[in-house]
C-alpha positions in Angstrom: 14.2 -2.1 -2.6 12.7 0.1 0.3 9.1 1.0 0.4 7.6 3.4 2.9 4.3 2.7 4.1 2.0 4.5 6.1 -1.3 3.3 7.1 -4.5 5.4 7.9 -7.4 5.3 10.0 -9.1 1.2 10.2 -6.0 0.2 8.1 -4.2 1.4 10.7 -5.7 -0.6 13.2 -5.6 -4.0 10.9 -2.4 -3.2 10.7 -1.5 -2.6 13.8 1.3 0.2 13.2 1.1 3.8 11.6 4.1 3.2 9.1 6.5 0.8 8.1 9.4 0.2 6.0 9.4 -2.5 3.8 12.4 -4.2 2.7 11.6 -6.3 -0.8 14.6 -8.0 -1.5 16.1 -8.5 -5.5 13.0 -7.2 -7.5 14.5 -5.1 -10.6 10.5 -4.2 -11.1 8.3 -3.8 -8.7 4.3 -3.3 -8.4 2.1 -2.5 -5.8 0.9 -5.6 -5.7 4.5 -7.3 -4.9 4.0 -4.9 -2.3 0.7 -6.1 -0.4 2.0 -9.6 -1.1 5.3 -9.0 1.0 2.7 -7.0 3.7 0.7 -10.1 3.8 3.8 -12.1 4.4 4.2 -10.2 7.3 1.1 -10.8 8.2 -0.7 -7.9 7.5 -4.0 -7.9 6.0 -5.5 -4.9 3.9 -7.2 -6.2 0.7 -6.4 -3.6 -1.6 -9.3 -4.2 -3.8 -11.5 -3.6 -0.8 -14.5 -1.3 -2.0 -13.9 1.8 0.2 -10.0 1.1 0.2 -7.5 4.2 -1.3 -4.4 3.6 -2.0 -2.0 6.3 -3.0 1.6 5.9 -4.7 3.4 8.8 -4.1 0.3 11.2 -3.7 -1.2 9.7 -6.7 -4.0 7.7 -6.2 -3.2 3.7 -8.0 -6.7 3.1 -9.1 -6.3 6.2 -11.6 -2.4 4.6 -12.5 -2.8 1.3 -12.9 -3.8 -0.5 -10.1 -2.3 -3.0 -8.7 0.1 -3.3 -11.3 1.1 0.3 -10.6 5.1 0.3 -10.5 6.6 1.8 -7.3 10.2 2.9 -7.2 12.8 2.7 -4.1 12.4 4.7 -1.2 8.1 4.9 -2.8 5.4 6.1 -0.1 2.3 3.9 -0.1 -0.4 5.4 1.8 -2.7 2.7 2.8 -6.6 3.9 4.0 -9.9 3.2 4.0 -12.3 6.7 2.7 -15.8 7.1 3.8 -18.2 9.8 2.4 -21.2 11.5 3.1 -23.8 13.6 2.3 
């Protein structure tokens, strides 16, 4: 399975790319939480659960899906990034 993902802003930097494909060999299902497991494998370190942290599966955003046990599909955009507001 191939995952796109594409990092904004500070996750960008922790990153330290803008996108990247993820390759996540012989998974029939997979979650987004397989997905920041194989990211962490590659050493990338973005905590998900971070307050402040969006995550969007194909435009949608996970925390209004299910989470981290939101299901993403081949060829899937994740779109990694931290939000900030103001008044």
């Amino acid at each position: 399975m191939l995952v796109n993902i594409k990092f904004v802003g500070r996750t960008r930097e922790l990153s330290g790319t803008g996108e990247l494909q993820l390759h996540i060999p012989g998974a029939a299902k997979v979650t987004l939480r397989d997905v920041i497991s194989a990211l962490r494998e590659r050493g990338v370190r973005v905590d998900a659960e971070e307050p402040g942290v969006l995550v969007l599966v194909n435009g949608r955003n996970a925390s209004f899906i299910k989470g981290l046990d939101t299901e993403v599909d081949d060829k899937s955009e994740v779109v990694i990034a931290y939000f900030s507001g103001g008044g």
